[in-house]
Backbone as CSV, one residue per row, in Angstrom:
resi,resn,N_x,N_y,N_z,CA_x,CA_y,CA_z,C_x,C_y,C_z
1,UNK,81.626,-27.821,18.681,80.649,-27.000,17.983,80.456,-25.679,18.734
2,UNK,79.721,-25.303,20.176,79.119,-24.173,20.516,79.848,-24.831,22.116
3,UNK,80.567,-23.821,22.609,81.013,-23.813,23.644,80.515,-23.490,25.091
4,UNK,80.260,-23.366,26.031,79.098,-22.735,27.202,79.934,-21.906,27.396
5,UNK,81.431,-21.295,27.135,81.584,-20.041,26.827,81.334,-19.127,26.230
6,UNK,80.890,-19.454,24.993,80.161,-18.566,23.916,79.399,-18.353,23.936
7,UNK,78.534,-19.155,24.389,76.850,-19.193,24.856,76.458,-18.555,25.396
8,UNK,77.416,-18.540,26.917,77.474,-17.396,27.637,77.549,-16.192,27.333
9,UNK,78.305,-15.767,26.147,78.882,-14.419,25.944,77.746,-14.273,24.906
10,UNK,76.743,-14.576,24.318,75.823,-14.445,23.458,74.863,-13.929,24.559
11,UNK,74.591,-14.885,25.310,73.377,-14.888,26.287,73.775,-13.161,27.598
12,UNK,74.790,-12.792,27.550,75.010,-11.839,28.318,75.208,-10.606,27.055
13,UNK,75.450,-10.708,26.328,75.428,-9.817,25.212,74.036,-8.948,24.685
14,UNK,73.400,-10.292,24.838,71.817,-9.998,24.259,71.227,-9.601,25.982
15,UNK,71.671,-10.243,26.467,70.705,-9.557,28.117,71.172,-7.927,28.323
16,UNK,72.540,-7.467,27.831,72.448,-6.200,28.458,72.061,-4.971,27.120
17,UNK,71.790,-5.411,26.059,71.185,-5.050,24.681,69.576,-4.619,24.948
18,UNK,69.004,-5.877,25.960,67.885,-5.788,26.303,67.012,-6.263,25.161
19,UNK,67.803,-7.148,24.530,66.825,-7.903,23.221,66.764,-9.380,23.941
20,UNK,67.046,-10.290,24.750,66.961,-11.536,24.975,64.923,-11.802,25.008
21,UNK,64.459,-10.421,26.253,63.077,-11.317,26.023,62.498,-10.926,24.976
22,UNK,62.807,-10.048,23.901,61.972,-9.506,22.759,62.620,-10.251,21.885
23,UNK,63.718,-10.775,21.544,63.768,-11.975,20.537,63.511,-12.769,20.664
24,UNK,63.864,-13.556,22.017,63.688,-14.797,21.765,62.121,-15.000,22.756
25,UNK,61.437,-16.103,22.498,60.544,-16.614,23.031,61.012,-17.491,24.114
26,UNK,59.904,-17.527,25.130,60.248,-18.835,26.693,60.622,-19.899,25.785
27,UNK,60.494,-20.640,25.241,60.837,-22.133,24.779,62.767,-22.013,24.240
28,UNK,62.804,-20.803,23.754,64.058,-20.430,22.929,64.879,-20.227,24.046
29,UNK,64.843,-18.930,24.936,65.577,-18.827,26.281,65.653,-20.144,26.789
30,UNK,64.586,-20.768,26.733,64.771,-21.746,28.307,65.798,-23.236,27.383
31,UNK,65.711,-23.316,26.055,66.667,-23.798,25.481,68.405,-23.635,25.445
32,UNK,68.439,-22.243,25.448,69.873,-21.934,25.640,70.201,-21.943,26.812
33,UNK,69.602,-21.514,27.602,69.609,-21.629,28.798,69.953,-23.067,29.430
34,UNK,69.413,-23.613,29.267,69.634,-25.368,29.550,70.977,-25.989,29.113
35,UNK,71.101,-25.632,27.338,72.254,-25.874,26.903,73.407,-25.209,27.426
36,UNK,73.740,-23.832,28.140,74.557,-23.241,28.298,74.753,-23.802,29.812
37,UNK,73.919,-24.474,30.738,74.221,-25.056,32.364,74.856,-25.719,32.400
38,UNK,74.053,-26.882,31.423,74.427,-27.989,31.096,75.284,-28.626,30.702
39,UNK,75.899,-28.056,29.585,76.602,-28.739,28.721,78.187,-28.165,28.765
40,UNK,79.165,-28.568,28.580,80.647,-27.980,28.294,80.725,-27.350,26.992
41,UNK,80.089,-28.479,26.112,80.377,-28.246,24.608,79.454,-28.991,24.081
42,UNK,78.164,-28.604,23.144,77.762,-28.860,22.353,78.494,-30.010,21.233
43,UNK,78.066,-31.295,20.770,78.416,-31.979,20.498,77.451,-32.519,19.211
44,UNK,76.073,-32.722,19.775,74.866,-33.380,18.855,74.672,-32.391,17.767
45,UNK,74.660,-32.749,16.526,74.497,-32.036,15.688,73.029,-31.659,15.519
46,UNK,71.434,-32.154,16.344,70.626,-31.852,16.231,70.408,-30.901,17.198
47,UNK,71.239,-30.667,18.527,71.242,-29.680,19.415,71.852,-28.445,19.005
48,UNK,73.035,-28.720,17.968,73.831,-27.573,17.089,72.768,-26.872,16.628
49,UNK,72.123,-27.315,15.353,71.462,-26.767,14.523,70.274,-26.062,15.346
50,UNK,69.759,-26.825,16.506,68.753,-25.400,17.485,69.066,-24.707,17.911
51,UNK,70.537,-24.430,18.439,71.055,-23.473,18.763,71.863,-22.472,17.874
52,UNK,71.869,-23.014,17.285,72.120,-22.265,15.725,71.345,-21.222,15.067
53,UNK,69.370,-21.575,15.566,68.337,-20.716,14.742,68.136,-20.087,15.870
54,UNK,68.973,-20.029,16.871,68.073,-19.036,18.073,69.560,-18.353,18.252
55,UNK,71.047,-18.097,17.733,71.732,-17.989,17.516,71.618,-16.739,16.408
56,UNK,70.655,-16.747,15.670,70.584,-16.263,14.016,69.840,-15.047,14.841
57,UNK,68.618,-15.977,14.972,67.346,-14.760,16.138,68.523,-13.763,16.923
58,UNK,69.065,-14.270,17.567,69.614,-12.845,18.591,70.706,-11.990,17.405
59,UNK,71.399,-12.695,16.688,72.226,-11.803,15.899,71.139,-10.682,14.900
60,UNK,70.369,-10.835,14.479,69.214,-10.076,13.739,68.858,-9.169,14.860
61,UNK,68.304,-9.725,15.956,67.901,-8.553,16.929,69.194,-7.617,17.757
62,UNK,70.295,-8.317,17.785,71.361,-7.469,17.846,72.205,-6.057,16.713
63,UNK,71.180,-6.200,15.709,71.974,-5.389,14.739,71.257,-4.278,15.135
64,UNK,71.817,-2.919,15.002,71.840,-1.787,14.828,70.802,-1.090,14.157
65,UNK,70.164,0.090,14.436,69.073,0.596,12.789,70.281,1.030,11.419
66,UNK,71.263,1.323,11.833,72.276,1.998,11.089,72.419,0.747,9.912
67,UNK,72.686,-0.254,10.487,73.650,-1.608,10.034,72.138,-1.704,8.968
68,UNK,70.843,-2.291,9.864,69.485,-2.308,8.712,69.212,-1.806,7.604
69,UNK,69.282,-0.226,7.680,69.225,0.415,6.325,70.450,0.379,6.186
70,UNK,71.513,-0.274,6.321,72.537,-0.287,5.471,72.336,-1.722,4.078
71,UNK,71.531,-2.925,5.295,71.471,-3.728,4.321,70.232,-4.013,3.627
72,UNK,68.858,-2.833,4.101,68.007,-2.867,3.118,68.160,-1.546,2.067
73,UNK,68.559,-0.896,2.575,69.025,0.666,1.331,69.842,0.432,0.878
74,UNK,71.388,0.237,1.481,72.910,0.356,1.038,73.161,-0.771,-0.142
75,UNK,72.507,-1.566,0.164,73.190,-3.153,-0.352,72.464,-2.692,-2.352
76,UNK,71.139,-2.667,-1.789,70.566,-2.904,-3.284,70.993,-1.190,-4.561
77,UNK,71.542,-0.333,-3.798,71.582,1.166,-4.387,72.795,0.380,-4.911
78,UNK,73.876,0.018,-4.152,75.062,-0.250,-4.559,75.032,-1.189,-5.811
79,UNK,74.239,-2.531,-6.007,74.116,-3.178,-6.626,73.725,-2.699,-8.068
80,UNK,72.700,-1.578,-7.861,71.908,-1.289,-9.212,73.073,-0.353,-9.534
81,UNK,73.854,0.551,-8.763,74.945,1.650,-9.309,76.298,0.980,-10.124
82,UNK,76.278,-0.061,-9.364,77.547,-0.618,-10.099,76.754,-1.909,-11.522
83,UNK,75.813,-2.251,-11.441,75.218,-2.622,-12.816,75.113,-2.022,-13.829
84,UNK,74.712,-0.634,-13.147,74.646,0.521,-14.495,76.483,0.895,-14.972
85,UNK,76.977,1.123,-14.121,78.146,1.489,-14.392,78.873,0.118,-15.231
86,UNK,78.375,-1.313,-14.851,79.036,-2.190,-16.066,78.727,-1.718,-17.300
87,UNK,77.187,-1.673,-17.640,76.379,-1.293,-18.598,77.367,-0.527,-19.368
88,UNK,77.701,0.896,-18.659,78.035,2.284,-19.881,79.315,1.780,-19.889
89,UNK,79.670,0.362,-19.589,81.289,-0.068,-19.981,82.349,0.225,-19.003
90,UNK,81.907,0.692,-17.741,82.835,0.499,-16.598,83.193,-0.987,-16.275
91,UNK,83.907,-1.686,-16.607,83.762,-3.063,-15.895,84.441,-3.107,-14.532
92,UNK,85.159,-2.494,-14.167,86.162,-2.377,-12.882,84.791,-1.932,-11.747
93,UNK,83.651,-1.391,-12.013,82.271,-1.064,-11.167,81.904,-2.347,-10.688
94,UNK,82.061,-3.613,-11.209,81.644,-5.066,-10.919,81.842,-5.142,-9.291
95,UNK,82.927,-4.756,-8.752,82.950,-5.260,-7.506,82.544,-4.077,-6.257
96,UNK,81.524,-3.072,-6.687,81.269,-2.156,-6.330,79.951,-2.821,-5.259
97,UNK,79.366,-3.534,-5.569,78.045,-4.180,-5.108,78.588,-4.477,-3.889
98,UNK,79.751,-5.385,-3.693,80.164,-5.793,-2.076,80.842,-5.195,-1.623
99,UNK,81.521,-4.074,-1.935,82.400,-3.657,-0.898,81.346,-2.898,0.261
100,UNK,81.697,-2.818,1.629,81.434,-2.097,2.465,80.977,-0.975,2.640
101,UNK,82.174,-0.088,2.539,82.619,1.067,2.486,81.691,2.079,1.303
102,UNK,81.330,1.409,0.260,80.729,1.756,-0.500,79.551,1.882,-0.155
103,UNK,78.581,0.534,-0.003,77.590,0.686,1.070,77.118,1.532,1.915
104,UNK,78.056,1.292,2.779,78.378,2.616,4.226,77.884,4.227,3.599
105,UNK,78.793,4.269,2.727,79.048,5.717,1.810,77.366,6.106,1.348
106,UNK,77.351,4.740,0.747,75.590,5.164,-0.013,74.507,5.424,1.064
107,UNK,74.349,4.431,2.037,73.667,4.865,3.163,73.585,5.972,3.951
108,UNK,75.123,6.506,3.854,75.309,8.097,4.853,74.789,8.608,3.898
109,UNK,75.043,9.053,2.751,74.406,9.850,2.009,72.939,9.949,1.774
110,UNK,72.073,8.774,1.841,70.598,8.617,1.721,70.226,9.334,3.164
111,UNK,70.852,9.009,4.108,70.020,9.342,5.117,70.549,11.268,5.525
112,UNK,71.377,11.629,5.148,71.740,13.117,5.097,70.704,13.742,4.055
113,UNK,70.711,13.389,2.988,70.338,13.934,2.398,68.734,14.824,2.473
114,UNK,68.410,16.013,2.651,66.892,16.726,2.598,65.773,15.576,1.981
115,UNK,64.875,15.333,2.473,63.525,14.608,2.227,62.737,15.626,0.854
116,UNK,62.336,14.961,0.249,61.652,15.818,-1.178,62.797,16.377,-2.381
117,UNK,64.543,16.324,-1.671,65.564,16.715,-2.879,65.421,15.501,-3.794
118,UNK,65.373,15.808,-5.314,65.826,14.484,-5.744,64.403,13.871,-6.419
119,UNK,64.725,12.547,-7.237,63.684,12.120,-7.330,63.618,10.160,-6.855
C-alpha cells in the first residue's frame, strides 16, 4: 500500500513547502510520523485509509494559488463555455470542460485581464 519511502518523500516535501505544521494537526503529524519509523510498508487497510486522509490534507495544502483558481475559476468557465457551445450545435465543444490546457488558457486570461473590463 504506502511505502516509508513515500512517506518519507511526502513528509519532506511538505516540511520544506512549510505546510506540514499548518496542515496537518499534532495527532496527524505524530501519525505519519509513527507510521513512516515504524513501518516498511503499510499493510492494514485501516492504517491505509488514515494515511490516506492526511495524505489528501497535505496534497490540498501543497497546491499552488495558480493551480486553485485554476480549479475554482478555470474548471467551471470551461464547463459553462463548452455547454453553450453544445447548445448553438458545436458538439465537438463536449470535451472542452476537461481538457487542461483549456482551463489553463481560461484562467490566464481571467487573471490578465483589467478589473471593471467586461461584465
Amino acid at each position: 500500500m504506502f511505502t516509508r519511502k513515500f512517506l518519507e518523500g511526502w513528509w519532506r516535501r511538505a516540511l520544506r513547502r512549510r505546510v506540514l505544521f499548518t496542515a496537518l494537526d499534532r495527532e496527524d503529524r505524530g501519525y505519519l510520523y509513527l507510521t513512516m519509523k515504524a513501518l516498511d510498508e503499510v499493510r492494514s487497510v485501516d492504517v491505509g485509509r488514515i494515511i490516506l486522509k492526511i495524505l489528501v490534507k497535505l496534497r490540498e495544502a501543497l497546491k499552488g494559488p495558480f493551480v486553485r483558481r485554476m480549479e475554482d475559476y478555470g474548471v467551471g468557465k470551461a464547463w459553462a463555455m463548452s455547454k453553450t457551445a453544445v447548445e448553438w450545435g458545436y458538439r465537438a465543444a463536449g470535451g472542452w470542460a476537461g481538457e487542461v490546457g483549456f482551463i489553463r488558457y481560461l484562467t490566464v486570461h481571467e487573471l490578465n485581464s483589467p478589473s471593471g473590463w467586461g461584465v
